[in-house]
C-alpha positions as CSV (number, residue, x, y, z in Angstrom):
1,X,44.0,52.8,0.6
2,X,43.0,49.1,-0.5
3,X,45.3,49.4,-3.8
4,X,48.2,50.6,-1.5
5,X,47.6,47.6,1.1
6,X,47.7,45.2,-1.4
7,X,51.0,46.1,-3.2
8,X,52.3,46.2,0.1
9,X,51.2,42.8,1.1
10,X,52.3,41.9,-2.1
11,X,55.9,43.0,-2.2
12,X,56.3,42.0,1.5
13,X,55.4,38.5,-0.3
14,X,58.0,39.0,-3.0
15,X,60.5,39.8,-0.6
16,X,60.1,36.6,1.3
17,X,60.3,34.5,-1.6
18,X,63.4,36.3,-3.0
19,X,65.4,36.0,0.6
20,X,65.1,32.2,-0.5
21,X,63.9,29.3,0.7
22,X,65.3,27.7,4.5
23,X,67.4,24.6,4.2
24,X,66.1,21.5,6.1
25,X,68.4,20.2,8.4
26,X,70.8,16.5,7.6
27,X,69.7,13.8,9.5
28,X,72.2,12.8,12.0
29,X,74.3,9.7,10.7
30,X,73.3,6.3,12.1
31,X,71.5,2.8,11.0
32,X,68.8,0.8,12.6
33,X,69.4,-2.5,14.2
34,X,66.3,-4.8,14.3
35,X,66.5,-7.6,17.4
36,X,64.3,-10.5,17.5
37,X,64.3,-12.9,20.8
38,X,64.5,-16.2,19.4
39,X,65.0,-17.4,22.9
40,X,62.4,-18.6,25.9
41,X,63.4,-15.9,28.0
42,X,62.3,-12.1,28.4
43,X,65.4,-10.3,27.8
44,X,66.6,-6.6,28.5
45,X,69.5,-5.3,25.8
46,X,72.3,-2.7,26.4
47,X,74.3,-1.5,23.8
48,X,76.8,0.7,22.7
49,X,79.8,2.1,20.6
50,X,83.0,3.4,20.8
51,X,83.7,6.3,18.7
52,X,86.4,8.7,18.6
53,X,87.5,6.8,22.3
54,X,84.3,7.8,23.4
55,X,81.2,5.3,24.5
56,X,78.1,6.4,23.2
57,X,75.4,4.1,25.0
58,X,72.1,3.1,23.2
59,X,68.8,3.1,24.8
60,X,68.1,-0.2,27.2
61,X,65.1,-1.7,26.0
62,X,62.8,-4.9,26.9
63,X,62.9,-7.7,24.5
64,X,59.4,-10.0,25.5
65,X,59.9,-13.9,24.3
66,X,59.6,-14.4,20.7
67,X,59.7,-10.4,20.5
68,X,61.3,-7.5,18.2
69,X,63.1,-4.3,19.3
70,X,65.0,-1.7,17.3
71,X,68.7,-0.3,18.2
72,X,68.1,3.7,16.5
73,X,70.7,6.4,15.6
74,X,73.7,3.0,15.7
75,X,76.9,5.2,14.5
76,X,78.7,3.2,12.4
77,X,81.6,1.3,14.2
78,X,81.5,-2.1,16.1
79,X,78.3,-1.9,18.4
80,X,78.7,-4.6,21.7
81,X,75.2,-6.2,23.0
82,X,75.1,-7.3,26.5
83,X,71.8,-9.2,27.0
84,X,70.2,-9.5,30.6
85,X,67.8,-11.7,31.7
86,X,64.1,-9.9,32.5
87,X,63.3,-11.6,35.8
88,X,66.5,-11.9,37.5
89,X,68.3,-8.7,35.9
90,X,71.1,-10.9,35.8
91,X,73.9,-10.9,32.8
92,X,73.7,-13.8,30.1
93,X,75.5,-12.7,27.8
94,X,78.1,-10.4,26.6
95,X,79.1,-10.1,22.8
96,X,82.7,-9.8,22.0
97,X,83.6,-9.3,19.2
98,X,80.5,-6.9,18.2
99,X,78.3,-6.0,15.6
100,X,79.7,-4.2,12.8
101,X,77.5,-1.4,11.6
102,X,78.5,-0.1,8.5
103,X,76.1,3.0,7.6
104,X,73.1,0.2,6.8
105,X,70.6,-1.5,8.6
106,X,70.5,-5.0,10.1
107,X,68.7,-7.5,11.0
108,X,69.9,-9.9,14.2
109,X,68.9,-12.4,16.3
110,X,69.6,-13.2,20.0
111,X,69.5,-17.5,19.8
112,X,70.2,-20.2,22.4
113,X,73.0,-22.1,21.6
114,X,72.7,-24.5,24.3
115,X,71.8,-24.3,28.1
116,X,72.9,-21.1,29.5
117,X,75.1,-20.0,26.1
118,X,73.6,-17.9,24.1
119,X,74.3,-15.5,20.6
120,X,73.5,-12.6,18.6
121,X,73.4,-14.3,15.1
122,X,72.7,-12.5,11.7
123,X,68.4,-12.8,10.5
């Protein structure tokens, strides 16, 4: 009985192992924008890209004074910022023309370029 148990465990094994092995799924295309606030204001950042004449919104996150956020899953394409100001949820800026995202990451920064102007620069 134990001899017959084992060869069946055993072949049950071989069979697995012969079906072969599962394939892992791609990761879905897209880079990683890094943000920093160079600014003296707490900012909120909206972002998105148009592709195939569709707009496909990233995530709206905080960005604190002197701060970092990350932009995940950017498809490539021309990705358009609008920054808002924290306190007043009020618009500051609008970039146009956008970020090119290429299938890399980047590094940008939001900078004051004098009072109430204000741009996404590369870090």
């Amino acid at each position: 009985m134990r001899q017959a148990l084992t060869a069946l465990t055993v072949m049950t094994c071989l069979l697995f192992a012969a079906a072969g092995s599962s394939h892992a799924q791609p990761q879905p295309p897209g880079s990683t924008v890094r943000i920093k606030n160079k600014t003296d204001l707490d900012l909120i950042v909206r972002s998105y890209t148009i592709v195939n004449g569709s707009k496909q919104t990233g995530s709206l996150f905080p960005l604190p004074k002197a701060g970092m956020g990350f932009d995940l899953k950017v498809p490539p394409g021309v990705r358009y910022y609008t920054i808002l100001d924290a306190n007043t949820r009020k618009q500051i800026f609008a970039q146009d023309p956008g970020v090119p995202v290429q299938g890399r990451d980047l590094a940008v920064a939001i900078v004051q370029l004098a009072p109430n102007r204000y741009a996404i620069v590369p870090d």
